[in-house]
N, C-alpha and C positions, 0 to 999 in steps of 0.2 A: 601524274604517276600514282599509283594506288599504292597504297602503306598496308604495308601489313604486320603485327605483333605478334611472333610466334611464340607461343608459350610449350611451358615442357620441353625445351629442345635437348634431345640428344643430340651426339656428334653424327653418326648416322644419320635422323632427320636434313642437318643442317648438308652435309656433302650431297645427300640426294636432288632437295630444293635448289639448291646453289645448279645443279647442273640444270636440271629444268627451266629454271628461271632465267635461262639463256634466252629461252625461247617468246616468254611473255613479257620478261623486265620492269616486274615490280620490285618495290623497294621493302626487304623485307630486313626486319630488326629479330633476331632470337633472343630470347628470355629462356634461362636455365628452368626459373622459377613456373608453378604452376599457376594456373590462372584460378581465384577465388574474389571474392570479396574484396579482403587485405590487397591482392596483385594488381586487381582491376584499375586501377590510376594509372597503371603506366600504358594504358593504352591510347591514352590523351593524344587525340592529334591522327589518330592510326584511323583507316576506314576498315581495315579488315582484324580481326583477332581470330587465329589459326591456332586450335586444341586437339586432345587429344582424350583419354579415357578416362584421367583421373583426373583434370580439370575439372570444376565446380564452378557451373552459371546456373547458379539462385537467383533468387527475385531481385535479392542486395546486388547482387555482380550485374543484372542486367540493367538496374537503373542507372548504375555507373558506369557501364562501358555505353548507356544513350546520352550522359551528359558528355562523357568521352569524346563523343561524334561519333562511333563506332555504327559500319551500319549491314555490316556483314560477319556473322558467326561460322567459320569453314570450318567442321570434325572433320578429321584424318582418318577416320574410322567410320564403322557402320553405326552403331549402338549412336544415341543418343540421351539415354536415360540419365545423363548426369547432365543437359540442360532443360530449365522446368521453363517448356514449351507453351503452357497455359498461360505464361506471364510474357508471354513475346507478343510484338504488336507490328504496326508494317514498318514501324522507322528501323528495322533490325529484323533479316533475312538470317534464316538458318540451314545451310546444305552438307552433305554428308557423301560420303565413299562408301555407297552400299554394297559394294561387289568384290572387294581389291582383288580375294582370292580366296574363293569357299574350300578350294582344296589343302592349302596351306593349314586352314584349322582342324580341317578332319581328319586328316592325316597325322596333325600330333595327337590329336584325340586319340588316333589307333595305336602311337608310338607311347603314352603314358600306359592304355590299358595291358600294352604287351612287356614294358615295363615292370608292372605289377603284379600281372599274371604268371610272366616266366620268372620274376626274380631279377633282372638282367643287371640293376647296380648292384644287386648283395651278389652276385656272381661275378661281376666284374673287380668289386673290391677282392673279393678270395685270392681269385685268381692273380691278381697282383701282386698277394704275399706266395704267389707258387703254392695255393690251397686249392686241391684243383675234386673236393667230394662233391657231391650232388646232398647232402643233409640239407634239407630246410630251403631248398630251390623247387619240389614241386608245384607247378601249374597244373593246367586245366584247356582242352581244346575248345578253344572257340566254336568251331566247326559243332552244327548239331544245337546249337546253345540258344536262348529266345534272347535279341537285343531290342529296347525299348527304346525306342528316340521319341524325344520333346521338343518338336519344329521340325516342321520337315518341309523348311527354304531353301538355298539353295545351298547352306552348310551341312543344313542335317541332310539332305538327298545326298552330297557327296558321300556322308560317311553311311548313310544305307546304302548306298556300292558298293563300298568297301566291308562292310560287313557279310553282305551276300557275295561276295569274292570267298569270303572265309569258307560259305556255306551254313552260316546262321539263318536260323528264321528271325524277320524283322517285324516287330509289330510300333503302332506310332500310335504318338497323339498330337493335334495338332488343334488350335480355336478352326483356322481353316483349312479344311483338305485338299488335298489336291488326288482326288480319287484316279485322275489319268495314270497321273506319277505312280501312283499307289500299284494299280494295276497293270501298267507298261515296267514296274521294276518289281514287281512284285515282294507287296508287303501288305500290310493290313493295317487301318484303323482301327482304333481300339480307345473303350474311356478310359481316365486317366488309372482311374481305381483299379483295372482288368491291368491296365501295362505294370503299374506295380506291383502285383498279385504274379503277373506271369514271368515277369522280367529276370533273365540270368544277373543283364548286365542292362546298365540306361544310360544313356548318353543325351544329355540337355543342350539343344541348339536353339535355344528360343530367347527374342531380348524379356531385358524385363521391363515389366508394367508395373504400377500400384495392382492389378490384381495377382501377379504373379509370384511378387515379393515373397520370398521365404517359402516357396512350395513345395520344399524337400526341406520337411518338419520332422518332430518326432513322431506325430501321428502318420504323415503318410509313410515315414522309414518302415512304420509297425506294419503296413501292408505287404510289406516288400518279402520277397523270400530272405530267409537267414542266408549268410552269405552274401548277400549281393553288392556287385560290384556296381561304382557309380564315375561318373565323370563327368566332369563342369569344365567348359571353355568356353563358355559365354559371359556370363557374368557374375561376381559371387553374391551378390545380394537373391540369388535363386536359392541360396542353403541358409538352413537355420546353425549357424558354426555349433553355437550349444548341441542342437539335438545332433550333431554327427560325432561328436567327440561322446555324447554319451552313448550314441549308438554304435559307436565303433567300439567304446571300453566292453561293453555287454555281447560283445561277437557278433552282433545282428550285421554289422556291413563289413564283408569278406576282403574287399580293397577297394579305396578311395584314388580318383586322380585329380588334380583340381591347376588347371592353369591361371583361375581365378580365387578369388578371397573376398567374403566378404567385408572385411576392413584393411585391404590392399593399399590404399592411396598413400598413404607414408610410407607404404616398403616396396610394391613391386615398380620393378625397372630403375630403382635407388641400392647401390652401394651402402648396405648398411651392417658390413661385416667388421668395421672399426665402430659403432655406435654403445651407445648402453640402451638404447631404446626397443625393447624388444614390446612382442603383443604375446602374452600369455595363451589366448588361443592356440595363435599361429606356433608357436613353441610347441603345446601340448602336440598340434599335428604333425609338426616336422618329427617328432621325437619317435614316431608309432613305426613299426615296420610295414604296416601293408597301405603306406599312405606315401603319394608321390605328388610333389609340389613342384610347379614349376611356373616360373615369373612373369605371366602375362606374355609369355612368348611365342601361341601359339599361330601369329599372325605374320611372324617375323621370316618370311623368305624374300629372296631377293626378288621374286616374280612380284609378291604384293607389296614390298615396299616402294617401287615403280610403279604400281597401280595407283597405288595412293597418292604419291605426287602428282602422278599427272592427271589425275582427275579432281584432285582439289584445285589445284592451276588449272583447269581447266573451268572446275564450278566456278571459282572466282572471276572469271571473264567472262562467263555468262551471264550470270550475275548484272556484272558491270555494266554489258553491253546491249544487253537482253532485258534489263531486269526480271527475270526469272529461266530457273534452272531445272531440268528435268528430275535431280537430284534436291532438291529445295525438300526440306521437311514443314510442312503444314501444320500450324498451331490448332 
């Protein structure tokens, strides 16, 4: 029977797998705890160790989950960037959930930008106290407006639908295009300097690289039109947190929406409203009015979290059985 070590478990995770795992009957163990360094010992004995986004497989973590026995890595997600893939060898397989549901995240993409555009929590608080003015609730029609997408895979092609639903013009940047998509849904390539330069609004669908790291700087903010609004729900090591908090204190960015952070791991998808442990950043941003935070939960519908299951129970038995999986990430 195949063992597997789940790390990060929610209770959600664990109700989902548990029903899945009707059907393949592996023996799986949940850990609250994330998977690091320090975690990696309890995987002793386990063939599989099963992560998530703020789990951490460094070089340290991977030599210990090889003395472990450990010989399969299952992400519950797409991204991979937080295991260092250049230190993996054949004793230890790494596959991933590239698909679960590109709609689930473009979608909250468009629900944080209408969020901040229309005002909709500072309206909703009003109206609660029976404050029922329109002061300080202006927005902006999307419709007519240039939106900039950064990937345009099969998340960001979601939300250039949905943008051209609006009636926006879409312009993209991508390393590679997919000129078909481009011109069957009509939008344009464009470099990255011109989408900055023209952009209302930018929405980043792209994972991160070492080269990508930090590409919403304060130099490239400085290209951007004053005003402009921005949105991250891929990853937040794509923003410089420094340069957006200075560029937002200076008016240069109109509204920010962020379903990621760059120093996430100790706070999203943790209860940390009883804690003293706060991040001075992340405070400064929660605190601003035209900024909209929200906890790594852009993935979280009930369509993809069934995707997820059953395609990681899935990769896993491929894996096993196959040894190799269509979904296997290549070092």
């Amino acid at each position: 029977m195949i063992k597997i070590a789940f790390f990060d478990t929610k209770e959600y995770d664990k109700k989902l797998f548990d029903e899945y795992n009707k059907k393949y009957g592996y023996n799986i163990t949940y850990f609250e705890s994330k998977l690091n360094s320090e975690t990696a010992p309890l995987a002793q004995g386990f063939d599989v160790v099963c992560i998530f986004v703020n789990d951490m497989v460094d070089e340290e973590t991977i030599n210990i989950l090889k003395k472990c026995g450990v010989k399969l890595i299952a992400l519950r997600c797409a991204g991979y960037n937080n295991v260092d893939i250049k230190h993996m060898d054949s004793s230890i397989k790494v596959v991933r959930v590239p698909a679960y549901s590109p709609y689930a995240v473009a979608e909250h993409a468009v629900a944080l930008l209408l969020s901040v555009d229309r005002k909709i929590y500072k309206a909703y608080q009003r109206t609660k106290k029976y404050n029922f003015t329109l002061n300080g609730l202006l927005g902006f029609d999307i419709h007519g407006k240039t939106v900039g997408v950064i990937g345009t895979g099969k998340i960001g092609k979601c939300f250039i639908n949905i943008m051209k639903g609006f009636g926006a013009k879409v312009i993209a940047y991508d390393v590679y295009k997919d000129e078909n998509a481009a011109k069957e849904m009509g939008f344009e390539y464009v470099s990255l300097d011109e989408l900055y330069k023209e952009s209302d609004i930018i929405s980043l669908h792209c994972p991160l690289t070492s080269e990508n790291e930090k590409m919403i700087n304060s130099e490239s903010i400085s290209k951007m039109k004053t005003g402009v609004y921005i949105i991250n729900t891929s990853r937040g090591k794509l923003i410089d947190t420094d340069s957006l908090i200075e560029k937002l204190e200076e008016g240069k960015i109109g509204g920010l929406c962020l379903d990621v952070y760059e120093e996430e791991a100790e706070f999203f998808l943790n209860d940390m409203s009883n804690s003293y442990i706060r991040d001075k950043d992340l405070s400064t941003l929660l605190s601003m009015p035209n900024v909209i935070i929200t906890s790594h939960q852009a993935f979280f519908t009930k369509e993809a979290l069934h995707k997820i299951a059953s395609d990681t129970c899935e990769n896993i038995k491929e894996i096993f059985e196959t040894g190799s999986c269509v979904n296997e990430v290549k070092s």
